[in-house]
C-alpha positions, 0 to 999 in steps of 0.5 A, a space after each residue: 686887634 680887640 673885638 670892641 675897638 670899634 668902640 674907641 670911635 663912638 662918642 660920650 662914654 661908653 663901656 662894653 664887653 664880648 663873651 665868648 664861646 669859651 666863656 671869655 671876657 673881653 672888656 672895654 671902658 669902665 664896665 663898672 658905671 651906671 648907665 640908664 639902660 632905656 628898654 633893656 630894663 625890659 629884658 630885667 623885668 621880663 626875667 622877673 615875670 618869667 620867674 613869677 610864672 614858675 613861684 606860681 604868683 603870675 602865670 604867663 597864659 592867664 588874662 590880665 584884667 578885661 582887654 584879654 592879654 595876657 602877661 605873656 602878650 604883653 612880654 611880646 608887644 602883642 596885648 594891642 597896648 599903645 606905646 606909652 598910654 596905657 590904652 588899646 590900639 588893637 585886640 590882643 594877638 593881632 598886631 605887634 605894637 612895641 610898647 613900653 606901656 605894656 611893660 607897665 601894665 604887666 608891673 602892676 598886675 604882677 605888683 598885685 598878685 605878689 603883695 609887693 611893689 614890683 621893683 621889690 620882687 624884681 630885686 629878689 628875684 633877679 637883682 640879688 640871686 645874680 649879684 647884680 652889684 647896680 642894677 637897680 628899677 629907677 622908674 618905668 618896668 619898661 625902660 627905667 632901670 640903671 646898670 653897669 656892664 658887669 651887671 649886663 654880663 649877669 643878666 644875659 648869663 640867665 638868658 644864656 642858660 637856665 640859671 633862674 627858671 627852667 631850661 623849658 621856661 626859657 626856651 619859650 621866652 627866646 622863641 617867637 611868641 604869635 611868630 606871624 604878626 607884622 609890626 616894627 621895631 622902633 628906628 629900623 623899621 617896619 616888618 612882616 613877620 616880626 619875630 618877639 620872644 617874652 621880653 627879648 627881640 628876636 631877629 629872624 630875617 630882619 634887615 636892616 638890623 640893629 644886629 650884625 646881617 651875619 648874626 643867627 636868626 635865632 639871635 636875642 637881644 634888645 637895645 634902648 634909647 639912650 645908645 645901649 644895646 645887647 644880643 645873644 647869639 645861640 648859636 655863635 654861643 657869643 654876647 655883646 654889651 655895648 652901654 653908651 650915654 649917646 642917644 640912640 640915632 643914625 650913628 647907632 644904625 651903623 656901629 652897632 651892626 659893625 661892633 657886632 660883625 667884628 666880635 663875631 669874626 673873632 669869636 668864630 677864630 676861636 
């Protein structure tokens, strides 16, 4: 038995892999082929901006603009942005509203400070320095990139260690940022608090959860609408892609937690 069989079962196509404490690789489908990557393309465009911050081009505490977030809170859906108009619900700091709006916004004033377009600087510094042999920015900083697997399998790579920015840099952006705010977390729910790192989601004591209830609070990850997901655990040192071009729906809200218990289950075998 594989730690993605549970994947034989969805439908559509769909790829995947586990890696695992020991740095091993399990496969399933065509790990190869492009998918649209819907908001993961956030955990791309946040590694971007985290490199940014430390080349000195956009620091993460300094405000964008008039409203008073900063690239920092907009990482963290907690600039108070609207969740696809770049328009202000709230005042910085005070709510969690996820927007992939505020992705943009984020783009744009990075765009500004490099001198370049945005997908430009995120190629150079997260497409080519990985080797990410698809991963290419197709529309929205927030959720328009295309990627494979294996792409997946060297982005997460850079979330899993400091390969990109300093171990100091990444700690922060896997640790909750304004921990206290309440907000929710799209198809799941409403929670109180509801834990966000810069870019990536953080699981904390959610429940019902996209992860598996067995995964660690300290588990990172994000997932899209378009049926993809990917988590890390750091403290089971173990990752899960799992692509699909089934649309994210009820049927997401049950395997993704399964495929997440039953690679787990196997990685604590050893």
């Amino acid at each position: 038995m594989g730690a993605l069989d549970s994947m034989a079962g969805w439908e559509g196509g769909r790829a995947g892999a586990a890696v695992f404490p020991d740095g091993s690789i399990e496969r399933f489908g065509d790990t190869r082929r492009p998918f649209e990557l819907a908001s993961i393309t956030k955990l791309y465009s946040a590694m971007a901006t985290l490199v940014a911050h430390e080349e000195g081009t956009l620091d993460l505490d300094t405000p964008i603009g008039d409203a008073g977030h900063t690239a920092a809170d907009l990482l963290a859906h907690s600039g108070g942005v609207a969740p696809d108009e770049r328009r202000w619900m709230a005042p910085p700091s005070t709510r969690r509203i996820y927007s992939t709006a505020a992705y943009e916004i984020l783009a744009d004033a990075l765009a500004e400070a490099a001198g370049m377009p945005f997908a430009h600087y995120a190629k150079e510094a997260v497409t080519a320095p990985l080797d990410l042999p698809t991963m290419r920015l197709d529309g929205s900083p927030g959720a328009g990139a295309i990627g494979s697997v294996e792409d997946l399998i060297g982005l997460s790579a850079a979330w899993r260690a400091p390969l990109l920015v300093d171990g100091s840099t990444l700690d922060r952006a896997t640790s909750p940022h304004r921990a206290d705010l309440a907000g929710v977390v799209p198809g799941f729910g409403r929670y109180e608090p509801n834990p966000w790192g810069l870019g990536p989601e953080i699981r904390g004591d959610k429940q019902p959860h996209w992860t598996s209830p067995v995964n660690h609070p300290r588990t990172f990850g994000h997932f899209g609408r378009t049926g993809t997901m990917l988590w890390i655990d750091p403290v089971a040192d173990t990752t899960v892609i799992a692509l699909s071009d089934q649309g994210f729906g009820p049927w997401a809200t049950t395997a993704w937690p399964v495929l997440s218990s039953e690679v787990l289950a196997v990685a604590r075998r050893g």
